[in-house]
C-alpha positions as CSV (number, residue, x, y, z in Angstrom):
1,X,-8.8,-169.3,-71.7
2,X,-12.1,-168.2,-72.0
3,X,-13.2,-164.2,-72.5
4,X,-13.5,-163.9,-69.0
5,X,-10.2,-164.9,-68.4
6,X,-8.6,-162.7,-70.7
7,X,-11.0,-159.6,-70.0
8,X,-9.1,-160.5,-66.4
9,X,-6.0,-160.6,-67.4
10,X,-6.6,-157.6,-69.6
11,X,-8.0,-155.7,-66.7
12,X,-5.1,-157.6,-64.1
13,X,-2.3,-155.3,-66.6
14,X,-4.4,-152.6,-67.0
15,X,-4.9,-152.7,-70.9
16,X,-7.9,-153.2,-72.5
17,X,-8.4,-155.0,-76.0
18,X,-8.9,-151.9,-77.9
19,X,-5.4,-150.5,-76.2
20,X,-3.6,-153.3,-77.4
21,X,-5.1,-153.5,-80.9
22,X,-3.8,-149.7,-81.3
23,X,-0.6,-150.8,-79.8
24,X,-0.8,-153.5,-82.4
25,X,-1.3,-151.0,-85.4
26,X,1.4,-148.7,-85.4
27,X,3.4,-151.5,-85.3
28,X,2.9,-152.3,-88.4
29,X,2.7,-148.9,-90.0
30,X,6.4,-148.8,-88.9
31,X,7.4,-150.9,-91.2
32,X,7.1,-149.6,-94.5
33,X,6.7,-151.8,-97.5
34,X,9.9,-152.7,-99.3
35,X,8.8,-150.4,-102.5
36,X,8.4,-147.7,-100.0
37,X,12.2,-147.7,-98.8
38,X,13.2,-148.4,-102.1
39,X,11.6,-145.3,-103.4
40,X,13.1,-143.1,-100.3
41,X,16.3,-144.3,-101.1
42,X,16.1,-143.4,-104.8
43,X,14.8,-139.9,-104.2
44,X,17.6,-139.2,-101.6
45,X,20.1,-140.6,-104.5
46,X,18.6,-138.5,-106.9
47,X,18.9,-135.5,-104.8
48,X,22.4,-135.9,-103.9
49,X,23.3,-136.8,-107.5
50,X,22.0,-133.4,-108.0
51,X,23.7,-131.6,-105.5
52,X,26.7,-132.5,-106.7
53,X,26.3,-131.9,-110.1
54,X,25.7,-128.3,-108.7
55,X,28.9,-128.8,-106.9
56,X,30.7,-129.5,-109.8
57,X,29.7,-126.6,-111.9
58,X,30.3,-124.2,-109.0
59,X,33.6,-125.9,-108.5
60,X,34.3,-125.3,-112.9
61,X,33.0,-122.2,-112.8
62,X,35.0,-121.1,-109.4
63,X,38.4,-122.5,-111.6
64,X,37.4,-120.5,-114.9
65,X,36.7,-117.2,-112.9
66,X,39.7,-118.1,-110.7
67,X,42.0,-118.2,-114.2
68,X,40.6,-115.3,-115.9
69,X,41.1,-112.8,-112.6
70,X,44.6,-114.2,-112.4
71,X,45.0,-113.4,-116.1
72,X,43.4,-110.1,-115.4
73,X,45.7,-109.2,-112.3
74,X,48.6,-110.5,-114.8
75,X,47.9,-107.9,-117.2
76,X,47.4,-105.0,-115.2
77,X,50.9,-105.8,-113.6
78,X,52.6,-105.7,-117.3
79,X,50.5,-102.5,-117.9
80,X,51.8,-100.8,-114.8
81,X,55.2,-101.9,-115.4
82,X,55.0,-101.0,-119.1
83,X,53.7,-97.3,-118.1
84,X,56.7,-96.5,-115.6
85,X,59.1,-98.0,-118.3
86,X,57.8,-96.2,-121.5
87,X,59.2,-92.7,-120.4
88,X,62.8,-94.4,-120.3
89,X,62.6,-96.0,-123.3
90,X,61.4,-92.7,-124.8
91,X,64.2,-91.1,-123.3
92,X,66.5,-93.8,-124.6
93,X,65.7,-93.1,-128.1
94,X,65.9,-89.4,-127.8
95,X,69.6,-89.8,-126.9
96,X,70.4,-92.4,-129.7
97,X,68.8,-89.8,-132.4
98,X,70.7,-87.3,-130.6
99,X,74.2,-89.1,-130.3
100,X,74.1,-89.3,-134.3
101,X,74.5,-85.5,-134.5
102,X,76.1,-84.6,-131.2
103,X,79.0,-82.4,-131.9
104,X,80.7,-84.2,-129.1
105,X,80.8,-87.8,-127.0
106,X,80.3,-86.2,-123.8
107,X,77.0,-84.8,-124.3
108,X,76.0,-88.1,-125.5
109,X,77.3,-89.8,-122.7
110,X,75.6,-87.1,-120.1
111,X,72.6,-87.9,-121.5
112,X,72.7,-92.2,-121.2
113,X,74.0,-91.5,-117.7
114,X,71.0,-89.5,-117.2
115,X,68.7,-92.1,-118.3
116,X,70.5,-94.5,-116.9
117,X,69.2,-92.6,-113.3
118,X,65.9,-92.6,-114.8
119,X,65.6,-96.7,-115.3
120,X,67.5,-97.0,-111.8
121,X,64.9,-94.7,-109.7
122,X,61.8,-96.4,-112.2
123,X,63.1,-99.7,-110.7
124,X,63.4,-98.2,-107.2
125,X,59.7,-96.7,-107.3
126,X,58.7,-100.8,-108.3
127,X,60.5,-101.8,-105.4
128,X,63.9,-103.6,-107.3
129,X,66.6,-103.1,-105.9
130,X,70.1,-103.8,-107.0
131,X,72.1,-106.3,-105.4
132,X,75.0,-104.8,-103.9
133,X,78.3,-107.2,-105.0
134,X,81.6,-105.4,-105.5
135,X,83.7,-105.6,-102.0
136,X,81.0,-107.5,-100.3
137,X,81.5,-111.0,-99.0
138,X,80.5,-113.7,-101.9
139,X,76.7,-115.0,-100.7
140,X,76.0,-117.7,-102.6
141,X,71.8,-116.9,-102.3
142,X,72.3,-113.2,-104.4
143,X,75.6,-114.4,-106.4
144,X,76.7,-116.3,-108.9
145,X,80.0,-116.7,-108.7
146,X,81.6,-117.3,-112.5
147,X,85.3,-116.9,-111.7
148,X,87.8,-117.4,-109.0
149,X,90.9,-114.7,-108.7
150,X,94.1,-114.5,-107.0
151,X,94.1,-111.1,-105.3
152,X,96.6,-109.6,-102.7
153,X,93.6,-106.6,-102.4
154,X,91.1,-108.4,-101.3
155,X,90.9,-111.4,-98.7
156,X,89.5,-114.6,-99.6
157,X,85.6,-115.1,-100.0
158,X,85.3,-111.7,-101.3
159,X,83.8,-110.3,-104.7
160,X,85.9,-108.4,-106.7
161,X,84.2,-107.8,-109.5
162,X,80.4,-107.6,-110.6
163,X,79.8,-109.1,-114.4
164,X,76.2,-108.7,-114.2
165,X,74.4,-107.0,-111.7
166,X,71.7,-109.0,-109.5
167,X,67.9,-107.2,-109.0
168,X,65.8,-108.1,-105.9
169,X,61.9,-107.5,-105.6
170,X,61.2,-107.1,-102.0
171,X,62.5,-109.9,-100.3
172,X,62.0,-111.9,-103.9
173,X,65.4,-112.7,-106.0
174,X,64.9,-111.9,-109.1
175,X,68.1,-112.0,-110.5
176,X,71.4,-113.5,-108.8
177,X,74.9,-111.0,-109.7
178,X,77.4,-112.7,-111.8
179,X,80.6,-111.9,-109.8
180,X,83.8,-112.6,-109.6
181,X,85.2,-113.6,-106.5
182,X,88.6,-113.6,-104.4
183,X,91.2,-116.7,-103.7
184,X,93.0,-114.7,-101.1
185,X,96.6,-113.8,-101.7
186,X,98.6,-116.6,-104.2
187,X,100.3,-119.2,-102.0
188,X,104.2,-119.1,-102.8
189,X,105.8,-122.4,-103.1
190,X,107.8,-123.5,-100.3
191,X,111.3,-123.0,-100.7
192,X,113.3,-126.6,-101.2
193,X,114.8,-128.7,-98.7
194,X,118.6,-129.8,-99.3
Protein backbone atom coordinates (compact mmCIF):
# COMPACT_ATOMS: atom_id res chain seq x y z
CA UNK A 1 0.00 0.00 0.00
CA UNK A 2 1.58 3.00 -0.86
CA UNK A 3 1.33 6.56 1.24
CA UNK A 4 -1.45 7.45 -0.67
CA UNK A 5 -3.30 4.65 0.17
CA UNK A 6 -2.86 4.79 3.68
CA UNK A 7 -3.20 8.76 3.95
CA UNK A 8 -6.78 7.37 2.43
CA UNK A 9 -7.52 5.06 4.62
CA UNK A 10 -6.30 7.27 7.34
CA UNK A 11 -8.52 10.03 6.13
CA UNK A 12 -11.53 7.16 5.04
CA UNK A 13 -11.61 6.51 9.46
CA UNK A 14 -10.95 9.88 10.26
CA UNK A 15 -7.57 9.56 12.04
CA UNK A 16 -4.53 10.94 11.03
CA UNK A 17 -0.95 9.48 11.61
CA UNK A 18 -0.10 11.68 14.30
CA UNK A 19 -3.66 10.66 16.16
CA UNK A 20 -2.75 7.27 16.05
CA UNK A 21 0.90 7.57 17.05
CA UNK A 22 -0.54 9.39 20.35
CA UNK A 23 -3.05 6.66 20.60
CA UNK A 24 0.04 4.40 20.24
CA UNK A 25 1.98 6.13 23.23
CA UNK A 26 -0.13 5.96 26.13
CA UNK A 27 -0.32 2.60 25.39
CA UNK A 28 2.65 1.88 26.36
CA UNK A 29 3.10 4.31 29.32
CA UNK A 30 0.34 2.02 30.79
CA UNK A 31 2.25 -0.55 31.32
CA UNK A 32 4.73 0.06 33.78
CA UNK A 33 8.00 -1.66 33.90
CA UNK A 34 8.13 -4.74 36.09
CA UNK A 35 10.59 -2.79 38.72
CA UNK A 36 7.99 -0.21 38.76
CA UNK A 37 5.12 -2.60 40.18
CA UNK A 38 7.48 -4.27 42.16
CA UNK A 39 8.43 -1.14 43.86
CA UNK A 40 4.54 -0.12 44.35
CA UNK A 41 3.97 -3.25 45.81
CA UNK A 42 6.72 -3.04 48.35
CA UNK A 43 5.85 0.41 49.44
CA UNK A 44 2.14 -0.56 49.93
CA UNK A 45 3.69 -3.65 52.13
CA UNK A 46 5.78 -1.49 53.96
CA UNK A 47 2.98 0.79 54.82
CA UNK A 48 0.69 -1.71 55.95
CA UNK A 49 3.44 -3.49 57.86
CA UNK A 50 3.44 -0.20 59.57
CA UNK A 51 0.03 0.33 60.19
CA UNK A 52 -0.23 -2.60 61.94
CA UNK A 53 2.52 -2.38 64.05
CA UNK A 54 0.65 0.79 65.15
CA UNK A 55 -2.24 -1.43 65.55
CA UNK A 56 -0.63 -3.63 67.71
CA UNK A 57 0.71 -1.16 70.16
CA UNK A 58 -2.64 0.66 70.41
CA UNK A 59 -4.19 -2.71 70.84
CA UNK A 60 -1.13 -3.42 74.09
CA UNK A 61 -1.46 -0.28 75.20
CA UNK A 62 -5.54 -0.35 75.10
CA UNK A 63 -5.11 -3.94 77.31
CA UNK A 64 -2.53 -2.36 79.88
CA UNK A 65 -4.71 0.77 80.47
CA UNK A 66 -7.74 -1.51 80.20
CA UNK A 67 -6.05 -3.70 83.41
CA UNK A 68 -4.83 -0.84 85.38
CA UNK A 69 -8.52 1.11 85.40
CA UNK A 70 -10.00 -2.25 86.30
CA UNK A 71 -7.34 -2.55 89.09
CA UNK A 72 -8.17 1.06 89.86
CA UNK A 73 -12.04 0.58 89.95
CA UNK A 74 -11.15 -2.61 92.13
CA UNK A 75 -9.56 -0.63 94.71
CA UNK A 76 -11.84 2.07 95.20
CA UNK A 77 -14.66 -0.59 95.64
CA UNK A 78 -12.49 -2.27 98.73
CA UNK A 79 -11.89 1.37 99.84
CA UNK A 80 -15.58 2.21 99.90
CA UNK A 81 -16.52 -0.94 101.41
CA UNK A 82 -13.65 -0.74 103.98
CA UNK A 83 -14.91 2.92 104.99
CA UNK A 84 -18.71 1.89 105.71
CA UNK A 85 -17.24 -1.21 107.53
CA UNK A 86 -14.53 0.50 109.78
CA UNK A 87 -17.18 2.23 112.17
CA UNK A 88 -18.51 -1.41 113.00
CA UNK A 89 -15.53 -2.94 113.54
CA UNK A 90 -14.73 0.06 115.82
CA UNK A 91 -17.77 -0.42 117.49
CA UNK A 92 -17.07 -4.11 117.71
CA UNK A 93 -14.03 -3.58 119.73
CA UNK A 94 -15.50 -1.06 121.99
CA UNK A 95 -17.91 -3.68 123.21
CA UNK A 96 -15.30 -6.47 123.64
CA UNK A 97 -13.08 -3.97 125.90
CA UNK A 98 -16.15 -3.16 127.47
CA UNK A 99 -17.63 -6.82 128.09
CA UNK A 100 -14.27 -7.45 130.12
CA UNK A 101 -15.44 -5.01 132.90
CA UNK A 102 -19.22 -4.95 132.52
CA UNK A 103 -20.76 -5.44 135.80
CA UNK A 104 -23.33 -7.47 134.03
CA UNK A 105 -24.01 -9.78 130.62
CA UNK A 106 -26.87 -7.81 129.61
CA UNK A 107 -25.20 -4.69 128.96
CA UNK A 108 -22.78 -6.54 127.00
CA UNK A 109 -25.19 -8.20 125.08
CA UNK A 110 -27.29 -4.77 124.40
CA UNK A 111 -24.33 -3.52 123.04
CA UNK A 112 -23.39 -6.64 120.29
CA UNK A 113 -27.10 -6.52 119.38
CA UNK A 114 -26.61 -2.97 118.72
CA UNK A 115 -23.79 -3.42 116.54
CA UNK A 116 -25.13 -6.20 115.22
CA UNK A 117 -27.96 -3.39 113.69
CA UNK A 118 -25.11 -1.40 112.75
CA UNK A 119 -23.33 -4.18 110.24
CA UNK A 120 -27.05 -5.23 109.09
CA UNK A 121 -28.07 -1.42 107.99
CA UNK A 122 -24.01 -1.02 106.62
CA UNK A 123 -24.87 -3.97 104.48
CA UNK A 124 -28.34 -2.57 103.58
CA UNK A 125 -26.91 0.90 102.53
CA UNK A 126 -24.30 -1.44 100.07
CA UNK A 127 -27.28 -2.97 98.73
CA UNK A 128 -26.95 -6.81 100.53
CA UNK A 129 -29.53 -8.11 101.58
CA UNK A 130 -30.20 -11.20 103.63
CA UNK A 131 -31.74 -14.02 102.26
CA UNK A 132 -34.86 -14.75 103.93
CA UNK A 133 -34.93 -18.86 104.82
CA UNK A 134 -36.67 -19.83 108.00
CA UNK A 135 -40.56 -20.90 107.07
CA UNK A 136 -39.96 -20.15 103.42
CA UNK A 137 -40.33 -22.84 100.85
CA UNK A 138 -36.61 -24.56 100.27
CA UNK A 139 -35.28 -22.71 96.68
CA UNK A 140 -32.58 -24.52 95.63
CA UNK A 141 -30.94 -21.07 93.69
CA UNK A 142 -30.57 -19.02 97.50
CA UNK A 143 -30.25 -22.44 99.68
CA UNK A 144 -28.19 -24.92 100.45
CA UNK A 145 -29.90 -27.39 101.89
CA UNK A 146 -27.47 -29.53 104.50
CA UNK A 147 -30.10 -31.61 106.34
CA UNK A 148 -33.36 -33.26 105.90
CA UNK A 149 -36.02 -33.32 109.10
CA UNK A 150 -39.06 -35.05 110.00
CA UNK A 151 -41.41 -32.37 111.15
CA UNK A 152 -45.19 -32.53 112.01
CA UNK A 153 -44.84 -28.33 112.11
CA UNK A 154 -43.92 -27.80 108.93
CA UNK A 155 -45.11 -29.43 105.47
CA UNK A 156 -42.71 -30.93 103.23
CA UNK A 157 -40.27 -28.75 101.08
CA UNK A 158 -40.12 -26.25 103.76
CA UNK A 159 -37.02 -24.73 105.69
CA UNK A 160 -36.94 -25.10 109.17
CA UNK A 161 -34.08 -23.91 110.18
CA UNK A 162 -31.30 -21.39 108.81
CA UNK A 163 -27.47 -22.61 109.76
CA UNK A 164 -25.97 -19.90 107.92
CA UNK A 165 -27.59 -17.03 106.54
CA UNK A 166 -27.38 -16.30 102.67
CA UNK A 167 -26.45 -12.48 101.43
CA UNK A 168 -27.71 -11.18 97.96
CA UNK A 169 -26.18 -8.10 96.07
CA UNK A 170 -28.84 -6.80 93.96
CA UNK A 171 -30.01 -9.42 91.87
CA UNK A 172 -26.30 -11.09 92.42
CA UNK A 173 -26.03 -14.23 94.94
CA UNK A 174 -23.47 -13.79 96.91
CA UNK A 175 -23.93 -16.27 99.40
CA UNK A 176 -26.50 -19.25 99.28
CA UNK A 177 -28.21 -19.99 103.21
CA UNK A 178 -27.30 -23.22 104.71
CA UNK A 179 -30.76 -24.52 105.89
CA UNK A 180 -32.32 -27.18 107.02
CA UNK A 181 -35.23 -28.38 105.42
CA UNK A 182 -38.66 -30.33 106.04
CA UNK A 183 -39.58 -34.21 105.23
CA UNK A 184 -43.24 -33.59 105.96
CA UNK A 185 -44.75 -35.47 108.76
CA UNK A 186 -42.89 -39.14 109.57
CA UNK A 187 -44.76 -41.96 107.62
CA UNK A 188 -46.07 -44.60 110.23
CA UNK A 189 -45.67 -48.11 109.24
CA UNK A 190 -48.60 -49.77 108.09
CA UNK A 191 -50.16 -51.85 110.46
CA UNK A 192 -49.76 -55.88 109.66
CA UNK A 193 -51.88 -58.09 107.72
CA UNK A 194 -52.99 -61.51 109.47
Amino acid sequence: MSDSEQNGSNQNTGETAEAQAERAEPAEQQAPAPEDKLGEVQAEAARMREQLLRTAADFDNFRKRSRREVEEAQRRGREAILKDLLPVFDNLERAASHAESAPDVKSVAEGVRIVTKQFVDTLERMGIKRIAAVGKPFDPSVHEAIQQLDSTEHPAGVVIAEVQPGYMLGDYLIRAAMVVVSKGSPVEPAPAAN
